[in-house]
Backbone atoms as SQL, in Angstrom:
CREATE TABLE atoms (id INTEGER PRIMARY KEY, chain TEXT, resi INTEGER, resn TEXT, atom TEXT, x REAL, y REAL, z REAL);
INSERT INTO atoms VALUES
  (1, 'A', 1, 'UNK', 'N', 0.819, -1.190, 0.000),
  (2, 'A', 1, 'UNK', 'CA', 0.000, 0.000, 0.000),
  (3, 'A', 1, 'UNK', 'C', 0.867, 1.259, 0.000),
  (4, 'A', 2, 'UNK', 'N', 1.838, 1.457, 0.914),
  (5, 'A', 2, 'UNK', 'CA', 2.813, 2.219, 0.926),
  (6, 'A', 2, 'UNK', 'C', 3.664, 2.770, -0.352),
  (7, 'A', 3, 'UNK', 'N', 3.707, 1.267, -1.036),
  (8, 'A', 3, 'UNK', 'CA', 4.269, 1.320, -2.270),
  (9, 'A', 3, 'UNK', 'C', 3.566, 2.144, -3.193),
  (10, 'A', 4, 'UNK', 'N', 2.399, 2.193, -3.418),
  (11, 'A', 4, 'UNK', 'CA', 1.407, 2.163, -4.454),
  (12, 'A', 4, 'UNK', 'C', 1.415, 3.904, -4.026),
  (13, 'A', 5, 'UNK', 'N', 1.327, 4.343, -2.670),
  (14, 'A', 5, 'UNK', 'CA', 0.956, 5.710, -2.666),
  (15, 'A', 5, 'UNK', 'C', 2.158, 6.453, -3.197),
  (16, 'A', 6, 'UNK', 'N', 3.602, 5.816, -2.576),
  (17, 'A', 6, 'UNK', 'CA', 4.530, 6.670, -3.470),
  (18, 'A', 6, 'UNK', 'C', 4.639, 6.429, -4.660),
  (19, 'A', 7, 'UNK', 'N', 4.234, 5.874, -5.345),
  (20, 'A', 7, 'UNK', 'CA', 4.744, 5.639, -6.949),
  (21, 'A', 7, 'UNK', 'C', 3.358, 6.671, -7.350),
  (22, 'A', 8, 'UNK', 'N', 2.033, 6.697, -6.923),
  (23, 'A', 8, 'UNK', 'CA', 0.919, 7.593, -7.114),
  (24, 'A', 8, 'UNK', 'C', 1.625, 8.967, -6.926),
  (25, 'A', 9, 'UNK', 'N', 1.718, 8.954, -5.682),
  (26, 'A', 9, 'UNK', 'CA', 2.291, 10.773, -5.382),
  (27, 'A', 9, 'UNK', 'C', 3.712, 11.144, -5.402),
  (28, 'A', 10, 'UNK', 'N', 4.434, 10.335, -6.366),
  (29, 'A', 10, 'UNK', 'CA', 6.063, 10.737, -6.498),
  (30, 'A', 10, 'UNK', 'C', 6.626, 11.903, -6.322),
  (31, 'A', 11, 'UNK', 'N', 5.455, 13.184, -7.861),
  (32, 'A', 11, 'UNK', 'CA', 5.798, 14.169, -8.237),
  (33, 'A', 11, 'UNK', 'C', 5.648, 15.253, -6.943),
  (34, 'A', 12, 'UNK', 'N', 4.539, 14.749, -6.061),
  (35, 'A', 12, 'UNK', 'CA', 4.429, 15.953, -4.914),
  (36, 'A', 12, 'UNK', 'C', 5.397, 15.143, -3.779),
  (37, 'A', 13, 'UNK', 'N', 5.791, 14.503, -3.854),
  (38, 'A', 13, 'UNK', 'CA', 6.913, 13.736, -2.573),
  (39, 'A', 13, 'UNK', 'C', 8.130, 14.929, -3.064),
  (40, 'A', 14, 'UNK', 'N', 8.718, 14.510, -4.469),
  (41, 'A', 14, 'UNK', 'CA', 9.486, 15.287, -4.764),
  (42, 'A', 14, 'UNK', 'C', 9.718, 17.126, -4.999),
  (43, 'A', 15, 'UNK', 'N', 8.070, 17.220, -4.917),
  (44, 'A', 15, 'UNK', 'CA', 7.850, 18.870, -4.590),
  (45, 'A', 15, 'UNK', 'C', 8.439, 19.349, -2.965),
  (46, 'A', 16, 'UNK', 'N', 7.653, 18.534, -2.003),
  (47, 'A', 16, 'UNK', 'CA', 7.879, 18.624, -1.062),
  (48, 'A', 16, 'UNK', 'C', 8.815, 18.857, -0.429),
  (49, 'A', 17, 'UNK', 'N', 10.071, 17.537, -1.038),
  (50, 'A', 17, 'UNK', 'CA', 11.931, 17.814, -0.549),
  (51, 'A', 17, 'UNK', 'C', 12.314, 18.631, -1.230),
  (52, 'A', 18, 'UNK', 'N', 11.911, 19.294, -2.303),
  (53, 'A', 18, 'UNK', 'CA', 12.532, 20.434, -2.753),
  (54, 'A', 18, 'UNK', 'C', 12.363, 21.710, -1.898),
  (55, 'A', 19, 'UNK', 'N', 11.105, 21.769, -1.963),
  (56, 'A', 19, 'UNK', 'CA', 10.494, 22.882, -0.349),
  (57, 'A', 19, 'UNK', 'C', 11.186, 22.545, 0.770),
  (58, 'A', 20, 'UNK', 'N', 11.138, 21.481, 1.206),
  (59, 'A', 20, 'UNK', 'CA', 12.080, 21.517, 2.610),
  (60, 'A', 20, 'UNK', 'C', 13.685, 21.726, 2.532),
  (61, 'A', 21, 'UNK', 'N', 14.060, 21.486, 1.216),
  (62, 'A', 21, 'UNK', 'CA', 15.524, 21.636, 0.997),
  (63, 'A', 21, 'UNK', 'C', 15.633, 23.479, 0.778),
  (64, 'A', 22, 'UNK', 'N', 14.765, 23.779, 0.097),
  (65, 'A', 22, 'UNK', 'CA', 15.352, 25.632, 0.203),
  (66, 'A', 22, 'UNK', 'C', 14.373, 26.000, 1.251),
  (67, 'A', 23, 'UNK', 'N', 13.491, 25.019, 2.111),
  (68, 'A', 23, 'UNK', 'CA', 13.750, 25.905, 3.616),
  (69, 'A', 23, 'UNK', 'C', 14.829, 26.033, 4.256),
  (70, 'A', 24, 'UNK', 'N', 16.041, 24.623, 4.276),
  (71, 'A', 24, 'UNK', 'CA', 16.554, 24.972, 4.622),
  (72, 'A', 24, 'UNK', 'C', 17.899, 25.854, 4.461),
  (73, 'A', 25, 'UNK', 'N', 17.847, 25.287, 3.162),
  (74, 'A', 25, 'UNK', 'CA', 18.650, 26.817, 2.629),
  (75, 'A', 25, 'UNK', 'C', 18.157, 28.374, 2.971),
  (76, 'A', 26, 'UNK', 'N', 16.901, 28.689, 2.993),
  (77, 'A', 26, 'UNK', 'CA', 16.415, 29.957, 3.441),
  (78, 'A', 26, 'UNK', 'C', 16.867, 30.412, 4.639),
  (79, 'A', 27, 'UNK', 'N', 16.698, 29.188, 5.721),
  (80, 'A', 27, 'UNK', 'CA', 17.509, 29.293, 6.935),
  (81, 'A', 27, 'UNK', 'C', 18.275, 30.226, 7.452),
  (82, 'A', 28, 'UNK', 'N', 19.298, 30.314, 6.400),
  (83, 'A', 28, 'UNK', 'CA', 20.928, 31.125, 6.458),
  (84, 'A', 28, 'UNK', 'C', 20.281, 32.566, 6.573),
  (85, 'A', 29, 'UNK', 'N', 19.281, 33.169, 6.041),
  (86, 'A', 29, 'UNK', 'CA', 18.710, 34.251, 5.794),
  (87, 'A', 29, 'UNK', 'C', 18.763, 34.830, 7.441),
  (88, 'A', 30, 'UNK', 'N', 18.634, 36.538, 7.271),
  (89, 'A', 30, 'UNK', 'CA', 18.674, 36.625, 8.561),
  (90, 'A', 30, 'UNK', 'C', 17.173, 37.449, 9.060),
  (91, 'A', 31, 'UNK', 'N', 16.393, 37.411, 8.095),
  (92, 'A', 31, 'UNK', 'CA', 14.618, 37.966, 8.142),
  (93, 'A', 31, 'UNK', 'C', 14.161, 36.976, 7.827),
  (94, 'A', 32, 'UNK', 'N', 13.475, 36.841, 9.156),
  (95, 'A', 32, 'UNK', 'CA', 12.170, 35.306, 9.122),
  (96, 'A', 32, 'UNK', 'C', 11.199, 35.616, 8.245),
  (97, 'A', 33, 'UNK', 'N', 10.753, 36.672, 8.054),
  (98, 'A', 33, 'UNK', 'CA', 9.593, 37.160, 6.634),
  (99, 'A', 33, 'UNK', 'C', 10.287, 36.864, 5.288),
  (100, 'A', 34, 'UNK', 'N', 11.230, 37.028, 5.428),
  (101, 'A', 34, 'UNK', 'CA', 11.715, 36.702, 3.928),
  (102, 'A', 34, 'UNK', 'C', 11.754, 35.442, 3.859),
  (103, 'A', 35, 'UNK', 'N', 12.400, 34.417, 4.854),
  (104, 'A', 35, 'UNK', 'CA', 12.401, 33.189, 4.316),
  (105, 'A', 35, 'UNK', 'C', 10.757, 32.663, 4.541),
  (106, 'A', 36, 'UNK', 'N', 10.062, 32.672, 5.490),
  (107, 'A', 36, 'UNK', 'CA', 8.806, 32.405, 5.426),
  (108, 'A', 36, 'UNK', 'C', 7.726, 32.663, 3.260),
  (109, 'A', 37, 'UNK', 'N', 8.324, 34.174, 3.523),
  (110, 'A', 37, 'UNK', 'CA', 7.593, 34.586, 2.163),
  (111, 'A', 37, 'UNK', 'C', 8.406, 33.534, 0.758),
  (112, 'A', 38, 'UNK', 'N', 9.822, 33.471, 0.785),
  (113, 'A', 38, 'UNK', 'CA', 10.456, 32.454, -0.015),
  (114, 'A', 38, 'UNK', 'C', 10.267, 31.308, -0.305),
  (115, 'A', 39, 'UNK', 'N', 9.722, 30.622, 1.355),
  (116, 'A', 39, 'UNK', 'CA', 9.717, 28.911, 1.368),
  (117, 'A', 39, 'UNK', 'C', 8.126, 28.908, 0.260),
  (118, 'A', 40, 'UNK', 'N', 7.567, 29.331, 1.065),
  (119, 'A', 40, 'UNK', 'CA', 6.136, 29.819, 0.557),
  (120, 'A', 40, 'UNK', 'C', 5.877, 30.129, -1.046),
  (121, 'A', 41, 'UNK', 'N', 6.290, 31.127, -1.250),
  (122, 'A', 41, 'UNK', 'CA', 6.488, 31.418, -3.112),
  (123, 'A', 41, 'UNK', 'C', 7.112, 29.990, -4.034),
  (124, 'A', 42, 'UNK', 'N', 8.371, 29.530, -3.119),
  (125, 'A', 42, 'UNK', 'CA', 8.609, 28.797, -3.794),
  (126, 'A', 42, 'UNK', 'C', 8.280, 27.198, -3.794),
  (127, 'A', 43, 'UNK', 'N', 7.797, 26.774, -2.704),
  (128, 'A', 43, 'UNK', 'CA', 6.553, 26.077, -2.841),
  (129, 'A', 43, 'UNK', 'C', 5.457, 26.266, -3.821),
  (130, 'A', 44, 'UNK', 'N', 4.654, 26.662, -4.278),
  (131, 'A', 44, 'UNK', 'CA', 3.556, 27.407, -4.476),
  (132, 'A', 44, 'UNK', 'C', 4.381, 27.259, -5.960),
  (133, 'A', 45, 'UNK', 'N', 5.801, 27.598, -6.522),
  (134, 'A', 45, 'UNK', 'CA', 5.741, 27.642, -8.095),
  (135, 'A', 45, 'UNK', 'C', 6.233, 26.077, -8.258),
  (136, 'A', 46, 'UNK', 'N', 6.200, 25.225, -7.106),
  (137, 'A', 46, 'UNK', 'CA', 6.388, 23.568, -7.432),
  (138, 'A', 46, 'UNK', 'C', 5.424, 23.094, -7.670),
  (139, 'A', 47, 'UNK', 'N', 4.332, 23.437, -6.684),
  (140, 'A', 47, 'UNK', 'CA', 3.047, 22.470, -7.133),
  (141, 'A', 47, 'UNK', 'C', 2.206, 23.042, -8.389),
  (142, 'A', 48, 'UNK', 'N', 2.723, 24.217, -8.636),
  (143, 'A', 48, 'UNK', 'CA', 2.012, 24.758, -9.985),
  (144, 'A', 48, 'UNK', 'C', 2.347, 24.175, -11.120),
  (145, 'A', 49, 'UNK', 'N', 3.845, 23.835, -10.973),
  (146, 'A', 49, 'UNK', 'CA', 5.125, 22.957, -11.906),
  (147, 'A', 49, 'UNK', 'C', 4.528, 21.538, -11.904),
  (148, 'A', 50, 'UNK', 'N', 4.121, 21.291, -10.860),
  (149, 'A', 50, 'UNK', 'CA', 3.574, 19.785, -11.284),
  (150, 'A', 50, 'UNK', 'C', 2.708, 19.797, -11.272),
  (151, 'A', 51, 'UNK', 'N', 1.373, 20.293, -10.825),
  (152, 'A', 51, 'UNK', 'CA', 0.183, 20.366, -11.568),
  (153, 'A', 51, 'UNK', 'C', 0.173, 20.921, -13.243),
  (154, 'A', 52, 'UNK', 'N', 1.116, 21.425, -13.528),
  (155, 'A', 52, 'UNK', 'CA', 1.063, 21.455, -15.502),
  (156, 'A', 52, 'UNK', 'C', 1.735, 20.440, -15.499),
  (157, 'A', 53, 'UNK', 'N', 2.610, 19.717, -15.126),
  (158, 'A', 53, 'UNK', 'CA', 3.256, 18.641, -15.675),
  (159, 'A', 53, 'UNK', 'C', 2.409, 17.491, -15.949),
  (160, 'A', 54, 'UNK', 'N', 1.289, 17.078, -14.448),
  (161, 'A', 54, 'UNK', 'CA', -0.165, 16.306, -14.622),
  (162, 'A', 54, 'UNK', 'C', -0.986, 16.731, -15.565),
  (163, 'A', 55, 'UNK', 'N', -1.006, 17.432, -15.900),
  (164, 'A', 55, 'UNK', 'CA', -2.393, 18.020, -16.989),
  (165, 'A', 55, 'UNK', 'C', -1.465, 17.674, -18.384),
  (166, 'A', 56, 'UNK', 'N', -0.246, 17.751, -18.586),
  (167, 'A', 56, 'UNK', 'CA', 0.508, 17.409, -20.222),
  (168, 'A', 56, 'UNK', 'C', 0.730, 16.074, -20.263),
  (169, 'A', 57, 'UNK', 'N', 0.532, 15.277, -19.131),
  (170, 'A', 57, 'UNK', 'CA', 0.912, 13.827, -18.894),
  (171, 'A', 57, 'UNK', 'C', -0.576, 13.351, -19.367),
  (172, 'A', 58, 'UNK', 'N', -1.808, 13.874, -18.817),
  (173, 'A', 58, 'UNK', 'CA', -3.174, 13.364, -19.144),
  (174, 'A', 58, 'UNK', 'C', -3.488, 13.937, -20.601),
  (175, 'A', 59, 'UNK', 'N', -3.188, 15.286, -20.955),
  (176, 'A', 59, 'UNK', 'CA', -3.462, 15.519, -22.507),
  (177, 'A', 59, 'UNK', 'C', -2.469, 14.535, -23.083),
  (178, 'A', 60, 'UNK', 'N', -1.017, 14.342, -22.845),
  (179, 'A', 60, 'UNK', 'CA', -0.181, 12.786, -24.065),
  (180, 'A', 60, 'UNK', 'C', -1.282, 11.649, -24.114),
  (181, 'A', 61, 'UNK', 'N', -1.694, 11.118, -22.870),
  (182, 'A', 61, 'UNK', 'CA', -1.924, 9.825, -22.996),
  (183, 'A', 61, 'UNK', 'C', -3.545, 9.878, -23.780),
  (184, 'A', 62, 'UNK', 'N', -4.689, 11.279, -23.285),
  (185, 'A', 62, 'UNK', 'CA', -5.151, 11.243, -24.325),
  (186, 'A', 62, 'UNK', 'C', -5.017, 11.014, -25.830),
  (187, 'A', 63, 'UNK', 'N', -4.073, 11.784, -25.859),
  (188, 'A', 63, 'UNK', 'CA', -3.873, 12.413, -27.770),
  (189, 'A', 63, 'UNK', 'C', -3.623, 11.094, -28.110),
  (190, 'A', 64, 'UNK', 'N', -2.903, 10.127, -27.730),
  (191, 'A', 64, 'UNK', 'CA', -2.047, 8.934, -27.989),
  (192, 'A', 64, 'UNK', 'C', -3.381, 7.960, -27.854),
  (193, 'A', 65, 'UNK', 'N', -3.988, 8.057, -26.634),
  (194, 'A', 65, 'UNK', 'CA', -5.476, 7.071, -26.740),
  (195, 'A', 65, 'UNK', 'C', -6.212, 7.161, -27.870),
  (196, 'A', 66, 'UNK', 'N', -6.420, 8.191, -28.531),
  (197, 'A', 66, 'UNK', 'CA', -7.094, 8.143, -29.974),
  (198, 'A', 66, 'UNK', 'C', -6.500, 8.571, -30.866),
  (199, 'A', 67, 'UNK', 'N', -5.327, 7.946, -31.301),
  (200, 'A', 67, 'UNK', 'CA', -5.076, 7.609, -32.219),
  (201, 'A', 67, 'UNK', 'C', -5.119, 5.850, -32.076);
């Protein structure tokens, strides 16, 4: 079961450690608003990144289903 959810939710597993990896890079920063507003923004342009990546993955396998 475990298996099945990560191979399902790979792309947001891998959103996720990216977010936690430039939190902690943000870290070093010395304004908690900035890294708060950073982790945040840049979160936010991952799951946008993979939500278009899901939507071009479901339009291929369409286009490819009918033909």
């Amino acid at each position: 079961m475990i298996k099945k959810l990560i191979k399902k939710e790979k792309k947001q597993l891998i959103a996720l450690f990216i977010s936690l990896i430039s939190l902690i890079i943000f870290s070093l920063l010395d304004n908690k608003i900035d890294k708060i507003f950073l982790f945040f923004f840049i979160g936010d342009l991952i799951i946008i990144f993979v939500d278009v990546c899901l939507e071009l993955k479901k339009y291929w396998k369409n286009k490819k289903d009918k033909k």
